[in-house]
N, C-alpha and C positions, 0 to 999 in steps of 0.2 A: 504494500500500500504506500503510493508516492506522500511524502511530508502534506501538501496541503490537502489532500484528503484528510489527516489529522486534525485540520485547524476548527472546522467545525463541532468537531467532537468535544476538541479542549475549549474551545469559546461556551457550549452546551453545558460544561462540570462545572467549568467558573460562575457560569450564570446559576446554575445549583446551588452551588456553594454561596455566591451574594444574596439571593435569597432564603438561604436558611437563615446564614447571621442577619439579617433584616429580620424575620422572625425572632432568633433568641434575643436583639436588642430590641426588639417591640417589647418582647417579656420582664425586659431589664425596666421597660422604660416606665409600665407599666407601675411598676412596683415602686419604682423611684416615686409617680405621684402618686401613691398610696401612703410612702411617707411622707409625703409634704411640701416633695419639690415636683409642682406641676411647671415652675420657670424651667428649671433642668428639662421636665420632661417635655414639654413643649420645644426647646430647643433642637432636643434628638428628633422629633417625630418631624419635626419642620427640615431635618439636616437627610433623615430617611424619605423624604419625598421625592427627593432625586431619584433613587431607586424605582420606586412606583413610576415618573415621570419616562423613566429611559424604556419601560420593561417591554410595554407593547413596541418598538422598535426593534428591540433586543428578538424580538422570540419570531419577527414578520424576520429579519435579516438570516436571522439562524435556519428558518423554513426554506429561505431563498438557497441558501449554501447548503443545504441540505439534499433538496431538489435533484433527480437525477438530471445529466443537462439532454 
């Protein structure tokens, strides 16, 4: 299997991997305003948007290079 057939496969884990920890710090973040720091957690959730923002581009791009041609 030539190198850039790899590339989508490893762009697919990473995108895995970025949203799980988006997850476990959602859970983080959670907790944080439960004790009391809604500033904190407001912060994170506002810094995690990026994420949500990129994701439907991420997953249309990935189907594209996925694609047989």
């Amino acid at each position: 299997m030539p190198n850039s057939d790899l590339l989508p496969s490893l762009l697919s884990k990473i995108n895995e991997n970025q949203l799980a920890l988006e997850a476990a710090i959602m859970e983080l973040t959670n907790w944080v305003e439960q004790q009391g720091g809604t500033e904190i957690a407001d912060n994170v959730r506002g810094a995690l948007d990026a994420i949500d923002r990129n994701e439907e581009f991420i997953k249309i791009t990935l189907s594209v290079m996925m694609a047989p041609e």
